[in-house]
C-alpha positions in Angstrom: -77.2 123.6 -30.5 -74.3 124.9 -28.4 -71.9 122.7 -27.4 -70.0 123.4 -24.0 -66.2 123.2 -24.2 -65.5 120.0 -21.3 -64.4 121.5 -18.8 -60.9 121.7 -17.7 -59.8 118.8 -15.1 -58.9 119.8 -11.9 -56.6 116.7 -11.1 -52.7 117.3 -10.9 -51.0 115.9 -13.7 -48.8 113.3 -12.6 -44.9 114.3 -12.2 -42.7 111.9 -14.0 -41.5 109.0 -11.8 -38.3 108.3 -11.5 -39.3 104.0 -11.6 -39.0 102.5 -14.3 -41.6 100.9 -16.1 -41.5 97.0 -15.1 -44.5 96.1 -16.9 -45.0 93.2 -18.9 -44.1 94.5 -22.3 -40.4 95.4 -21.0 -39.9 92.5 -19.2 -39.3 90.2 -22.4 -38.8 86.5 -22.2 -36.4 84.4 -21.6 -32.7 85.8 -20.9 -33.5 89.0 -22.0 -36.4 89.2 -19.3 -34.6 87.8 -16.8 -31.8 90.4 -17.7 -34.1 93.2 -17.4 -35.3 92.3 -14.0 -31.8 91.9 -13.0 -30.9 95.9 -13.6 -34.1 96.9 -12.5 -33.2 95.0 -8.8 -29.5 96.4 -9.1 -31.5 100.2 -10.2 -33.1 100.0 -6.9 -30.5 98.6 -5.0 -28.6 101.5 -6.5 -30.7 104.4 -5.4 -31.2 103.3 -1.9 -27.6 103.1 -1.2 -26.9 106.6 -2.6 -30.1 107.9 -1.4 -28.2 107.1 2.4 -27.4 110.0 4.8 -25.8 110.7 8.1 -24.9 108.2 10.6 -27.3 105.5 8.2 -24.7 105.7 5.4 -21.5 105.9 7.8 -22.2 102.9 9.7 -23.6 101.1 6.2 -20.4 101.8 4.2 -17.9 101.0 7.8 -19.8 98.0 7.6 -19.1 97.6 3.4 -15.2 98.2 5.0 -15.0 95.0 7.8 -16.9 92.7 4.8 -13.8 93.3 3.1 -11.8 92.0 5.1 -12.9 88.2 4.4 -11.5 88.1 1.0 -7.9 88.0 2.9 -6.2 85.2 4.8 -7.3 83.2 6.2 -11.1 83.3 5.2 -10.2 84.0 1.3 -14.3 84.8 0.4 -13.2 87.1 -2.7 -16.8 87.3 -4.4 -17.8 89.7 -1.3 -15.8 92.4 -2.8 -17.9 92.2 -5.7 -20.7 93.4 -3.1 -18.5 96.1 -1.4 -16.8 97.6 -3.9 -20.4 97.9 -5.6 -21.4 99.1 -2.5 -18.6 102.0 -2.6 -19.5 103.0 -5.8 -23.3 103.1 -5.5 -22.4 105.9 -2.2 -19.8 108.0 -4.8 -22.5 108.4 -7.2 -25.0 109.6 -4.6 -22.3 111.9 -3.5 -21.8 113.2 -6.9 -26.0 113.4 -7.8 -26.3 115.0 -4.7 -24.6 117.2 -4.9 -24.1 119.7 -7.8 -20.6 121.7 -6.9 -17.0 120.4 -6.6 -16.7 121.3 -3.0 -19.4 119.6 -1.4 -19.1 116.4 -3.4 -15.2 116.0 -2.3 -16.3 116.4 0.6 -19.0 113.7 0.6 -16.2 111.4 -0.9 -13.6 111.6 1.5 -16.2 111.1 4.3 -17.5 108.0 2.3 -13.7 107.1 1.9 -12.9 107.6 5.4 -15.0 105.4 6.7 -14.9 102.6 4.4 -11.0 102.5 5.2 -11.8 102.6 8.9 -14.0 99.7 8.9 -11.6 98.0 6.3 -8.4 99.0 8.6 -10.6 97.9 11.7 -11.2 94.6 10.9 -7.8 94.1 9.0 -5.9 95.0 11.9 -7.3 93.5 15.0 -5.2 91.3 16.2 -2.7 94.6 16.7 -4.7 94.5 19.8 -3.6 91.5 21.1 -0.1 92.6 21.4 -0.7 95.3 23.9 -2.1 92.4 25.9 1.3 90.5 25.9 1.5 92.9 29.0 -1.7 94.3 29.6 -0.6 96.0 33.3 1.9 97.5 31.0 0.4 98.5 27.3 -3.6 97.2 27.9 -4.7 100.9 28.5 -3.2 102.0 24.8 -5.8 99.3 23.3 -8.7 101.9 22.5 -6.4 104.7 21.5 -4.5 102.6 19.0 -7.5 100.7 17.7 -9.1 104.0 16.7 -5.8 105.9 15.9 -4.4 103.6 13.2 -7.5 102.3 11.4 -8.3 105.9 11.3 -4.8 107.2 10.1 -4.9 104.6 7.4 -8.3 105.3 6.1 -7.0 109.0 5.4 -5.2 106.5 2.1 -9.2 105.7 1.3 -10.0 109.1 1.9 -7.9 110.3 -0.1 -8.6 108.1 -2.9 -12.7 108.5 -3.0 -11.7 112.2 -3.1 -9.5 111.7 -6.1 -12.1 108.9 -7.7 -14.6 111.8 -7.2 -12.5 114.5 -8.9 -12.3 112.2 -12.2 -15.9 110.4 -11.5 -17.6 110.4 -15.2 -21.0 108.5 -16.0 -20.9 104.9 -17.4 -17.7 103.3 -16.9 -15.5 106.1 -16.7 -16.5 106.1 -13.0 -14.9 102.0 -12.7 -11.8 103.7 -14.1 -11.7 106.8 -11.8 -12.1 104.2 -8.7 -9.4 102.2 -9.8 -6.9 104.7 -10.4 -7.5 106.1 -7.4 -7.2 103.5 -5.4 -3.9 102.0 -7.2 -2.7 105.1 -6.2 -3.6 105.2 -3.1 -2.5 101.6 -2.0 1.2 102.4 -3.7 1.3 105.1 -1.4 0.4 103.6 1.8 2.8 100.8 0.9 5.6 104.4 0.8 4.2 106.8 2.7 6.2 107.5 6.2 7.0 103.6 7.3 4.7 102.2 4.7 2.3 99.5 6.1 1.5 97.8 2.8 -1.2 95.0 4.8 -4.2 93.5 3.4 -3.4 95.4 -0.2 -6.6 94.9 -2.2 -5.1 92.8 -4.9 -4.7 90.4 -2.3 -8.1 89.5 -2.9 -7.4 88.3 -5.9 -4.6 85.6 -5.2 -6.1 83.7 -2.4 -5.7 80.2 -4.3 -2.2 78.8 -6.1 -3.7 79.2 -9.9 -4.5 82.9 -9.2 -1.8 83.2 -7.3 0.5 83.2 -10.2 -0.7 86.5 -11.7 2.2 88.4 -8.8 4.5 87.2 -11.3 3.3 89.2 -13.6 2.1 92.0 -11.8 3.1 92.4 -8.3 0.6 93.1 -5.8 0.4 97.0 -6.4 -0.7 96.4 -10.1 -3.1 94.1 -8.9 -4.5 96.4 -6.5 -5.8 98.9 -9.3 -6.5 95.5 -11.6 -9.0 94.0 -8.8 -11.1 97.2 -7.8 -11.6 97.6 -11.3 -12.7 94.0 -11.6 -15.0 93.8 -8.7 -16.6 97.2 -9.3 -17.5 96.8 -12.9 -20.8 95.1 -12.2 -21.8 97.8 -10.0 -21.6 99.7 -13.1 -23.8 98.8 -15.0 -26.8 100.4 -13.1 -27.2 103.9 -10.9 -29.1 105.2 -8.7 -32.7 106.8 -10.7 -32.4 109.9 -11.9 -28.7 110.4 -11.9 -28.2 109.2 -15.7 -24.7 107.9 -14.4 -25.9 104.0 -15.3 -23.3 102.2 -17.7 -25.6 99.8 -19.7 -24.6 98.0 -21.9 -21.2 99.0 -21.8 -20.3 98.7 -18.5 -22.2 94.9 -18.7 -19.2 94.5 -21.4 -16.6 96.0 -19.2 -17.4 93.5 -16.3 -18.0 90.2 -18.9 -14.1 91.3 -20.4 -12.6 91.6 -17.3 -14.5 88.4 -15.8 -13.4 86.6 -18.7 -9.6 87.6 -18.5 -10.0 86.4 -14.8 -10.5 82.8 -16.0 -7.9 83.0 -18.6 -5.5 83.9 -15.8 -6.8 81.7 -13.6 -6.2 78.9 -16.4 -2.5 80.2 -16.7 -2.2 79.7 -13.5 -2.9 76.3 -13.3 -0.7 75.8 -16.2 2.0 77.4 -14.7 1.7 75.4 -11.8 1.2 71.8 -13.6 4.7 72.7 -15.8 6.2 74.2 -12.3 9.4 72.0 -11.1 12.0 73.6 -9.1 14.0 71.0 -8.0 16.0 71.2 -5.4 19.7 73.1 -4.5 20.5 70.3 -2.1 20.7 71.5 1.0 18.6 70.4 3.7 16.6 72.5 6.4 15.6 71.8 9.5 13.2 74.9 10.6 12.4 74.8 14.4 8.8 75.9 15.8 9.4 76.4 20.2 6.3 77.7 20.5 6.9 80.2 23.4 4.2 82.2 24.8 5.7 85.7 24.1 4.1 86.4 27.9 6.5 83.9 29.8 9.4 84.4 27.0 11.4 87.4 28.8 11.6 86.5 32.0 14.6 85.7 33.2 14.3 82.5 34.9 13.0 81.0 31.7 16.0 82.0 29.7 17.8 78.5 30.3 14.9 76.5 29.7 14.0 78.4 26.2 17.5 77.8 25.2 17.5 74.1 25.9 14.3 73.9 24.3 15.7 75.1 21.1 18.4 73.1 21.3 16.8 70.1 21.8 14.3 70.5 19.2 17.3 70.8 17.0 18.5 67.7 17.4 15.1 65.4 17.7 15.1 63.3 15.3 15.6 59.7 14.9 18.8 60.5 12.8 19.6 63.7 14.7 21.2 66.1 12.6 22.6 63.8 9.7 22.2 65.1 6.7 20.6 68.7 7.4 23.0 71.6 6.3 21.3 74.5 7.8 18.9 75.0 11.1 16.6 77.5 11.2 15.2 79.6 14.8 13.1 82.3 14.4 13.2 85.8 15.4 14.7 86.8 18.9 14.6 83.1 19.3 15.8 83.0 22.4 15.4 86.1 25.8 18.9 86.9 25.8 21.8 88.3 23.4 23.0 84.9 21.8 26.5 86.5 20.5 27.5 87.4 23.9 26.8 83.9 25.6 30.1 81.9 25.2 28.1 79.0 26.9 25.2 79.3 24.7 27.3 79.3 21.6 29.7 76.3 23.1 26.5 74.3 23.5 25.6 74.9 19.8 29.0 74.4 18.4 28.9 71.4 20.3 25.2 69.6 19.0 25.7 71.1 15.3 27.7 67.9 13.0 30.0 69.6 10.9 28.9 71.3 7.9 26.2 72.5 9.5 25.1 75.7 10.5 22.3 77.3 12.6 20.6 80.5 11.7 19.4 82.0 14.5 17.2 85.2 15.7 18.5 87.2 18.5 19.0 90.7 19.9 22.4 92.5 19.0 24.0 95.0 20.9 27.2 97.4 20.1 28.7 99.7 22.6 30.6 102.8 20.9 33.4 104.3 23.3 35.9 107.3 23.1 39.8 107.1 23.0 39.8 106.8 26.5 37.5 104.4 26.4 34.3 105.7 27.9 31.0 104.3 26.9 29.6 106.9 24.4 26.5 105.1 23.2 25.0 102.1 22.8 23.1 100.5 20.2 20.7 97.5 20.0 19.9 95.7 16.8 17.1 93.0 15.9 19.6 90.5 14.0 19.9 87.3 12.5 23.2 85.6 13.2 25.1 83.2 11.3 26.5 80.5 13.7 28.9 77.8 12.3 29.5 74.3 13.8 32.1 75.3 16.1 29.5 77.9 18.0 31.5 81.0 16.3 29.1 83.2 14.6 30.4 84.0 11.1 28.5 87.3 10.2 24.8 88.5 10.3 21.8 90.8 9.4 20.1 93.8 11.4 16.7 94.2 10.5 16.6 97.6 8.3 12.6 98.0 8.2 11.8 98.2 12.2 7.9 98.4 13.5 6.8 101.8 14.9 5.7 101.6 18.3 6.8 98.0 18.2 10.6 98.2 18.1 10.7 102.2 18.0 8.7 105.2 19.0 8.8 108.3 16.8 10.5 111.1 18.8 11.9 108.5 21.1 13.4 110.2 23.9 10.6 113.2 23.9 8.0 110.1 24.4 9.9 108.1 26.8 10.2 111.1 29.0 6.6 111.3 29.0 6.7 107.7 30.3 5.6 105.9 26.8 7.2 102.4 25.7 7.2 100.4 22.8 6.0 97.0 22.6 9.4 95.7 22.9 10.3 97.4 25.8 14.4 98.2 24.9 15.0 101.9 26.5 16.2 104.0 23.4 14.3 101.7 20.8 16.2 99.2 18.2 18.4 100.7 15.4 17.8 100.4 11.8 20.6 98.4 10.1 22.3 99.4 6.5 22.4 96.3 4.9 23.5 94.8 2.9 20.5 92.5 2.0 22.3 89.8 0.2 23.4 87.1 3.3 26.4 84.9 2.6 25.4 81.6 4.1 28.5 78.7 4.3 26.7 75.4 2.1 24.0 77.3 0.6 23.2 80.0 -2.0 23.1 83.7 -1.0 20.2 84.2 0.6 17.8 87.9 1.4 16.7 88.1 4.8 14.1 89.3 6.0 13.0 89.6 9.6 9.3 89.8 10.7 6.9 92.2 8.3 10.0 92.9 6.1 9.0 90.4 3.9 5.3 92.5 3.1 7.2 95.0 1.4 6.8 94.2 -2.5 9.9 96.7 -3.6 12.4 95.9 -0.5 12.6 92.4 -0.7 15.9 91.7 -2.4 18.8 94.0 -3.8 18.4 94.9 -7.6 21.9 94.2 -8.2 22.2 90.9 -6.7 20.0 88.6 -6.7 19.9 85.9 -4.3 19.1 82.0 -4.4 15.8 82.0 -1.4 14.0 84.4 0.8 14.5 84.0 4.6 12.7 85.1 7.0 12.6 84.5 10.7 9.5 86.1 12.6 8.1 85.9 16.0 4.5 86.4 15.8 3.6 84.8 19.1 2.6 88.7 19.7 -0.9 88.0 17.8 -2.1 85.0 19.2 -4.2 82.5 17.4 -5.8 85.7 15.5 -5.9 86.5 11.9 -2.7 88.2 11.6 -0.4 85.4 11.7 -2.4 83.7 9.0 -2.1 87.2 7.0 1.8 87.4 7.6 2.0 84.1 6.1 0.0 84.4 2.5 2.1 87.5 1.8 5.2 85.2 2.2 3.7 83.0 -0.4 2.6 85.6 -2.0 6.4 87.3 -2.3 7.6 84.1 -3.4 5.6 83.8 -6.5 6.6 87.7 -7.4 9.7 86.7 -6.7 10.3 83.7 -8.2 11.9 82.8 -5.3 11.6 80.1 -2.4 11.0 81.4 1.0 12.2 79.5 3.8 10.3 80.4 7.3 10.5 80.7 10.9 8.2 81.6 13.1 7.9 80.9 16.9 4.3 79.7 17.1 3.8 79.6 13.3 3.4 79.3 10.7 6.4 77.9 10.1 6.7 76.7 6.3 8.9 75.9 3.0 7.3 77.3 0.0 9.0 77.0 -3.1 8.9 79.8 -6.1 5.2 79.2 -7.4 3.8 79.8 -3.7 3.3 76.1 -3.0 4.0 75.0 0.6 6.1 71.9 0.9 6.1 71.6 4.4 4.7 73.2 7.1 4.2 73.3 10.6 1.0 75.3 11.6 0.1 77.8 14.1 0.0 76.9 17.8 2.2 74.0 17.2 5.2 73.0 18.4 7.9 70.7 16.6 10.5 70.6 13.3 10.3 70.6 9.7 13.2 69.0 7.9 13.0 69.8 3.8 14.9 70.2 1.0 15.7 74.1 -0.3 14.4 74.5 -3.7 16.3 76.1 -6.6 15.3 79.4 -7.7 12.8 79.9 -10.6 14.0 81.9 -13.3 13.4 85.9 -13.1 9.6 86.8 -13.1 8.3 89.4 -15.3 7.5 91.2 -12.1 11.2 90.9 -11.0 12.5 92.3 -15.0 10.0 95.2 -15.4 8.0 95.6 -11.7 8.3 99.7 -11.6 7.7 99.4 -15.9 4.3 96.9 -15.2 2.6 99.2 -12.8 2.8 102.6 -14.2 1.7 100.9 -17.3 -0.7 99.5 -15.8 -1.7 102.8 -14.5 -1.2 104.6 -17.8 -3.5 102.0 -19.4 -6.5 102.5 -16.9 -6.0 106.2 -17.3 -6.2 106.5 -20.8 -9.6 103.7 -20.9 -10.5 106.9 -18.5 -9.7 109.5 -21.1 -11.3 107.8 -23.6 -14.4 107.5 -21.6 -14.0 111.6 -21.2 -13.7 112.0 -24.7 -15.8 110.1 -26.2 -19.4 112.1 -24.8 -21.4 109.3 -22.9 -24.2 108.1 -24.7 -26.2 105.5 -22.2 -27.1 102.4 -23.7 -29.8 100.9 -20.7 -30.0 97.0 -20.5 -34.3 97.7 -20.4 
């Protein structure tokens, strides 16, 4: 009997799928199971996300940017980095399994980069806005030009980083370590580069309460930067998008449960820190004085008399006046006129300061420089703080070193005001840096280091390494921003300083906020924004030197060093995925 061979089938054989099997067998019981279905989501989640291209994936990772931005002041959400940092390196690994030359995956990178910093810088930096509306007849029409021009020139830092992170990018966790590295680096520089405009650093994400707030002391801000991308992208880690065999298992799933768990152990330092914390006090006394002047009505000159007086008679409100209270405090350019030049204006303060007491006050300097025969050569204006004793003489002062582009200067100043242009301020020629020193010799207190407006953001410049002083001071007028986030901002990187400082910070700001806090970050009084009134409080002592103050450069470039050899070790070592399935 002949058999017929069966005859070939004509259906396509089925091309292997890229889906994992989620069938009952691998879907275990119990944790395991529930594990399972957990990488299989994030698997997913993962290859959408990478799978994004064109204007889809630049307005999804702008958006991934601005969510960012509510893990700072004054919302504090940190868990959504966990989502956004994720997010960021879910759209590397699509740029790196798309792609399958250098070129094109740099490319993708700093495009990815790029726009995550703009939407991050976008949202950070809002309330810049509300400046230019101080005078809007004047500065409204520079509002869409700067709001695109510096979020964008300060995403070129991100893009430069996801181009770097994408140069070292490896599968499993190396890719964590390549993102973090990066990114420290990048955040140092843009704390350096030009001006530096160290704002919403990413390691503020991580110190948003007092308990976590202690780990600046051992750290600074900078090393925390490249500590909390590394944190809140670990998760992310553990899966990939299909196909790409980038996915870190098991390993990255230990990565993020070590790093979660040293969270809470800081966290539990921190508390501990703070329950043992007692700085005691120096005995002096502050009064600190909130005018709250709108910054629109401030400079004209038929309020100048009335913003004096109002200063002056906040200073001595009080049922006991002035008894007992060494130093007063007014904030930046307190008052619309230069304060060492009034001899009326310094009578009246000689005359309502007790004796013993002084008043530290914000105001506009100016020198005049002339020739033998006495011709005016130059002059020169100067954002000061002046030291006024209880006879109205003023003993000495500070000129602001660190001045605000385009807010108290303009780069190639007389080129640009030729063509018209203004800073913010409005002073013809701009303010002039001062030298220094930083160290302030105050009569009835310790030395203090002042620090006027967004001086005090600056982790490296905040005090002299060969002196250090007994409190930060810093007088601000951030009236300029409204009721927006940026005053709010300004004032957790005060506290912030404090704690990597060890140092209490004494502050003054027009419309707030106005606070003492003493070296742990603690606020012991405060007057908030919008409000109008005094503060009387007692300066705290100094806390001893912080490990970020003995070894700061030392802790972050072995911090740094330590990341980048977990990231040689991860090249080393070939990758051998270990799926959680």
């Amino acid at each position: 009997m002949n058999v017929k061979p069966p005859r070939p089938s004509t259906r396509p054989s089925p091309r292997p799928s890229l889906r994992r099997d989620t069938s009952s067998p691998q879907k275990g019981r119990g944790a395991t199971g529930a594990l399972t279905q957990v990488v299989v989501h994030l698997d997913r989640a993962a290859t959408r996300v990478a799978g994004l291209r064109g204007t889809r994936r630049a307005v999804f990772t702008v958006l991934l940017g601005v969510l960012s931005v509510l893990a700072f002041a004054p919302v504090h959400a940190w868990p959504v980095l966990f989502l956004t940092f994720g997010g960021l390196v879910w759209l590397l690994d699509g740029c790196h399994a798309g792609h399958s030359s250098l070129a094109p995956r740099l490319k993708c990178a700093s495009l990815i980069g790029f726009w995550f910093g703009f939407g991050y810088f976008l949202a950070g930096l809002y309330w810049i806005a509300e400046a230019f509306l101080v005078e809007p007849w004047r500065h409204g029409w520079i509002i869409p030009f700067a709001m695109t021009a510096l979020p964008g020139g300060m995403a070129l830092f991100f893009a430069a980083a996801c181009a770097l992170a994408m140069l070292l990018w490896l599968p499993g966790i190396g890719r964590v370590f390549a993102l973090a590295i990066a990114f420290g680096l990048a955040e140092f520089a843009r704390g350096h580069v030009l001006t530096g405009l160290p704002w919403n650093l990413v390691g503020y994400g991580l110190l948003g309460n007092g308990p976590m707030m202690q780990l600046a002391a051992l750290f600074g801000v900078y090393a925390l930067s490249l500590i909390a991308v590394l944190v809140f992208a670990s998760p992310a880690a553990i899966s990939a998008p299909l196909g790409s065999n980038l996915a870190g298992g098991t390993g990255a799933l230990a990565l993020a449960s070590i790093l979660l768990v040293l969270l809470g152990l800081g966290a539990l330092w921190g508390e501990r820190r703070l329950a043992k914390a007692d700085s005691g006090s120096t005995g002096v006394r502050l009064r600190i004085v909130q005018a709250d002047i709108d910054q629109a009505n401030k400079w004209r000159p038929e309020n100048s008399a009335e913003i004096f007086n109002d200063y002056l008679d906040l200073t001595k409100s009080g049922p006991s006046g002035l008894n007992g209270i060494t130093l007063v405090i007014w904030p930046e350019t307190a008052v619309p006129f230069l304060l060492d030049e009034s001899s009326d204006a310094l009578l009246a303060i000689g005359e309502a300061l007790p004796t013993g007491t002084s008043l530290l006050a914000g105001s506009a300097r100016l020198i005049e420089e002339r020739d033998a025969q006495g011709e005016l050569v130059t002059t020169r204006i100067y954002n000061s703080l002046l030291v006024i004793d209880d006879t109205g003489r003023v003993l000495s002062g500070y000129d602001k070193i660190h001045l605000v582009p385009f807010g108290e200067y303009l780069p190639f100043q007389d080129f640009l005001e030729s063509l018209g242009l203004m800073q913010l301020t409005g002073v013809r020629g701009g303010f002039t840096a001062g030298t220094g020193p930083r160290v302030l010799q105050i009569p009835g207190a310790p030395p203090a280091s002042p620090l006027i407006c967004y001086e005090i953001i600056f982790p490296d410049d905040v005090t002299e390494a060969a002196a250090r002083p007994g409190w930060l001071l810093n007088i601000t007028n951030d009236a300029w921003f409204g009721s927006s986030a940026g005053p709010h901002q300004h004032f957790h990187q005060a506290q912030v300083r404090a704690v990597e400082q060890g140092l209490p910070v004494a502050r003054a700001a027009n419309t707030g906020i106005s606070a003492v806090i003493d070296p742990y970050g603690r606020i012991l009084a405060e007057i908030g924004l919008g409000e109008k009134g005094v503060i009387d409080a007692a300066l705290p002592k100094a806390g001893p030197p912080t490990l970020f103050v003995q070894f700061g450069t030392i802790l972050e470039i072995s911090v740094l060093a330590l990341a980048f050899a977990c990231w040689l070790a991860c090249r080393v070592q070939p990758f051998r995925p270990h799926p959680l399935r």
